[in-house]
N, C-alpha and C positions, 0 to 999 in steps of 0.2 A: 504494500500500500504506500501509495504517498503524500506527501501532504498535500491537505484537501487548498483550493483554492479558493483563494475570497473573491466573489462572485459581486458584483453590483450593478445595476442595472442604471442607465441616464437615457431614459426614454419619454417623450413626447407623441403629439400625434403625427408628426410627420419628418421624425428622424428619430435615432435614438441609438444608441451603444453600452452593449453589454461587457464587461472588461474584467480580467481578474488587478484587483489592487494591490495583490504582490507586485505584480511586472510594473502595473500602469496605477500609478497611486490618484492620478486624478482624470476622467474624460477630456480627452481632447479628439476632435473629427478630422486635424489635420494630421492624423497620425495613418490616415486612408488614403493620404494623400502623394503619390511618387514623387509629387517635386517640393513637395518641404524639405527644405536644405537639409533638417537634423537625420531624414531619415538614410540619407545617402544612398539614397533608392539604385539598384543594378538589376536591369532585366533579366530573370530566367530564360536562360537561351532554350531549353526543352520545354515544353508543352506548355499551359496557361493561357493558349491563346493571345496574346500578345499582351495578358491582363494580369501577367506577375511578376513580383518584384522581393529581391532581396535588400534587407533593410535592415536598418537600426533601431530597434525600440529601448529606448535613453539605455543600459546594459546590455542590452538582450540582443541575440543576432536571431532576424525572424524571417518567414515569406507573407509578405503583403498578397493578396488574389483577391483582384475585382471579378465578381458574376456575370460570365459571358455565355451568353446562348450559342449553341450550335445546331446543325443542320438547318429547316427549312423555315422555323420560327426566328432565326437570327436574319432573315430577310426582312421581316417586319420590324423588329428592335434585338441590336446584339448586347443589350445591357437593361432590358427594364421585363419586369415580371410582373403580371395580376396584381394586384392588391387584395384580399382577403384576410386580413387582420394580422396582428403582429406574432401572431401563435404559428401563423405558418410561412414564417419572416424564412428565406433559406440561410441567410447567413448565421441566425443566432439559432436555428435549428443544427445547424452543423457544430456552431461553440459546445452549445449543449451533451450532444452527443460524443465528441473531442472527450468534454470534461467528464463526463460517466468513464468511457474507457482509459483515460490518461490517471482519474485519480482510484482506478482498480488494478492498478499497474501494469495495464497492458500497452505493448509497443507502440504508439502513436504519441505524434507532436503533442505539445502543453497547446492549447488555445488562449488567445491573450487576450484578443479585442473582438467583436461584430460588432458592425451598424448597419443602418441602414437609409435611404433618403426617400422619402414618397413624395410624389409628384401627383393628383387628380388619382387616377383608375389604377395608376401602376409605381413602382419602387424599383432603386436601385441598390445594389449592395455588397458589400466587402467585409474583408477579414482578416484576422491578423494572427500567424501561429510561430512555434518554434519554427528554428531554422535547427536541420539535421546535418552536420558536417561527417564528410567523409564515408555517403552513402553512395549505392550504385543503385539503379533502375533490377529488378530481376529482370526484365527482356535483356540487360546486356552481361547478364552474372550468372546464367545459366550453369555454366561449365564446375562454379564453384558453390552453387548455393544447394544447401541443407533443404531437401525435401519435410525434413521433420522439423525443424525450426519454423520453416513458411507455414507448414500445418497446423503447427502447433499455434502458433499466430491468428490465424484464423477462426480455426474453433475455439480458441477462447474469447474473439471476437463476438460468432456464432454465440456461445455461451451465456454473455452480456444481454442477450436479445436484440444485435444489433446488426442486420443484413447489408450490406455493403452495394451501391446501387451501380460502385461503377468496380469491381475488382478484377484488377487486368495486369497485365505486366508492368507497368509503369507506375502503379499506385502501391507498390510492394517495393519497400530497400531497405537494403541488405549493408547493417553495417562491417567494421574489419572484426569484430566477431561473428560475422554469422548471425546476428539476430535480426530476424523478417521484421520493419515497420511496415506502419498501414497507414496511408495519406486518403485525404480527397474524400473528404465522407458530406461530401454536398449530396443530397437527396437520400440518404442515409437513412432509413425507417427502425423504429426501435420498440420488439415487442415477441414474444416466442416464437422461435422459429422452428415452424417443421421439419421433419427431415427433407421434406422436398424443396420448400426452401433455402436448406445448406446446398443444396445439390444444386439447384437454378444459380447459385451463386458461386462455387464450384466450376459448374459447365461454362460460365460466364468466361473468368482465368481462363481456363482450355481454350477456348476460342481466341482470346487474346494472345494467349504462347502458342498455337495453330501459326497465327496470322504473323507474328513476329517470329519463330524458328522454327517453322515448317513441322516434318516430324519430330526432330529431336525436343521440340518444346513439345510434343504430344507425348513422346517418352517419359519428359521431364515430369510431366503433371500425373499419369499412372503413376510415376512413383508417391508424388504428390498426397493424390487421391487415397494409394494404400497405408499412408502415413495418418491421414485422415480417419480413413475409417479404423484405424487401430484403437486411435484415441473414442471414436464413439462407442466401439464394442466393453472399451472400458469401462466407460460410464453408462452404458445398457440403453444408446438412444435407437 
């Protein structure tokens, strides 16, 4: 376990940010922002969409990630989502979920800050988490990564009641020990999971290590998979 984090909310009806005040002792919204000098903002050159940023938070080394739509919906707006109340805010849905599995001591970033900015019908919104040094992607660590570390990762994810909406090779890294993180838990749903549910999320990975190393990422994930179900037979799901 670790220590728990102090949680505060500076929320109105048309902005608001949730923050732990260990990191961040007092709300500030240009803390969202890449060109506030203090944050000494540097683009993630891998994936984010063009919408993330390594940064400064006053000690802390962190990844800034503004909410970017993809596929066919980011033709209409590539940054603003529905409005339907602050309960189903994605940014501070994702802090949340962060802090359930960060202070159970499972491998995932600390969460520091959400906010969010409503406009009429629709909202915009960001986030702000640890930054993880000296991790690799599993799409490009295949050759040295722990089938039963990434398993083990997982289902205890799995176990937290917490289904992972996007888990693929890229949202899993692997530090110089061998232990599998878990990023990216935007849409993230949290609540008992089936077993077919582990599996839909499971086959998910597969298709991603498929798509990035052909067979041997299909190798990779059978071993995976047997690693998997080891741990479920254990505990009799």
């Amino acid at each position: 376990m670790r220590q728990l984090l102090a949680v505060k909310d500076h929320i109105h009806s048309a902005v608001g940010m949730r923050y732990d005040a260990v990191i961040i002792p007092e709300p500030n919204l240009r803390l969202f922002n890449p060109n506030f000098p203090p944050l000494q903002a540097q683009p993630v050159a891998e994936g984010g969409r063009k919408a993330a940023w390594f940064v400064r938070c006053g000690d802390h080394d962190a990844v800034l990630r503004r909410y970017r739509r993809g596929g066919l919906m980011a033709r209409i707006s590539d940054d603003r989502y529905l409005w339907t109340g602050h309960n189903n805010v994605r940014s501070l849905n994702e802090f949340d979920t962060l802090r359930l599995l960060y202070e159970a001591g499972l491998p995932v970033p600390r969460p520091y800050a959400a906010a969010f900015w409503r406009g009429g019908p629709s909202y915009r919104a960001a986030i702000l988490v640890e930054r993880l040094h000296n991790v690799k992607p599993l799409a490009s660590a295949l050759d040295v990564a722990d089938s039963e570390q990434v398993a083990g990762s997982i289902y205890a994810m799995h176990e937290h009641g917490v289904w992972h909406a996007d888990l693929n090779a890229y949202n899993i890294l692997l530090d110089p020990d061998g232990r599998a993180w878990l990023i990216d838990f935007d849409k993230a749903t949290r609540h008992v999971l089936s077993p077919e549910r582990r599996s839909a999320n499971l086959l998910r990975l597969r298709r991603s290590l498929a798509k990035v190393a052909g067979a041997a990422g299909i190798r990779w994930w059978d071993e995976l998979n047997r690693s998997y179900a080891k741990l479920t037979r254990a505990t009799g799901i």
